[in-house]
Each structure stands twice: as structure tokens, then as C-alpha cells.
N, C-alpha and C positions, 0 to 999 in steps of 0.2 A: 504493500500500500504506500511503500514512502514514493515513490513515483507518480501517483495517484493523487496530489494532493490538488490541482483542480478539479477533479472528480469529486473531491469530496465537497470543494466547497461549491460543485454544482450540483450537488445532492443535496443540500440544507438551502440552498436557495432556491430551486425547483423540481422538490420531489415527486415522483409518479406517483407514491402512494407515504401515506404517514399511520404510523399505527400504534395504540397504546400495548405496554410491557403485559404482561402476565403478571409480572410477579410485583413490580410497584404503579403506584397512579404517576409518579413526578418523571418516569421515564416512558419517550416518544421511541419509535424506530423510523428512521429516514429510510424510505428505496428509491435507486434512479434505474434504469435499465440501460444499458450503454452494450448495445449491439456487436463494437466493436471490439469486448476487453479481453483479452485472451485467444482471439481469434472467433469466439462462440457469445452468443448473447449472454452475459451475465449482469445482475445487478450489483449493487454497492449498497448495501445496509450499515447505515452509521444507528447507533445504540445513543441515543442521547437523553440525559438526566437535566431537568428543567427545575431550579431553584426558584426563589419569589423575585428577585433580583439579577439573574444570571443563568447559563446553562453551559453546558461542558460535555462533550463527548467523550466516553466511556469508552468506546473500542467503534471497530470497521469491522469488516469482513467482506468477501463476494461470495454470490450466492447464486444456484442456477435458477428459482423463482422466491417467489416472496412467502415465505412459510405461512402459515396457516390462513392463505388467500385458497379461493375454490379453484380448482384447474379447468 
């Protein structure tokens, strides 16, 4: 991902999809779909934790679809 890092900030400024955490209310998931990463369509999910003042990304990953979307 350190290569990635306009990806990432095209992913928090216009995500294809945003989805709340399972496990807390104050963490979003950012997906973008970027057709070209790797050679095969993959997404970029950024894991982001959202403060009353602030927010911070927790981690990245690429992903082949957006988990727990319908296929």
C-alpha cells in the first residue's frame, strides 16, 4: 500500500460504497474499486475510526469485493 497513497486519498474523498464496523458505531469502512490494481479489479478498503473532533485511519487492505455486500 505505500505506493498507493493517492489511492487512498481517492478512496476517503470519493468512495463507491461506505459502510458501518460490526464491531464499533465510531468506525466507517471506505471502498473504491480501481479496475486497474494489480492487473485485476480490486478494491481498497480503508478501516476508518471517526472521533467527535477528528478521524484516523486504522489500517488499508485490497480486497476482490466489498464483504458483506450481496453478489
Amino acid at each position: 500500500m505505500a505506493f498507493q497513497m493517492h489511492r487512498l486519498a481517492e478512496t476517503l474523498a470519493d468512495p463507491d460504497a461506505v459502510r458501518p464496523s460490526r464491531s464499533s458505531q465510531s468506525i466507517r469502512l471506505y471502498d473504491r474499486l480501481y479496475p486497474d490494481l494489480r492487473g485485476k479489479n480490486r478494491y481498497v478498503c480503508l478501516v476508518v475510526k471517526r472521533e467527535k473532533t477528528y478521524g484516523f485511519i486504522l489500517t488499508g487492505y485490497l480486497a476482490r469485493s466489498i464483504k458483506g455486500a450481496s453478489a
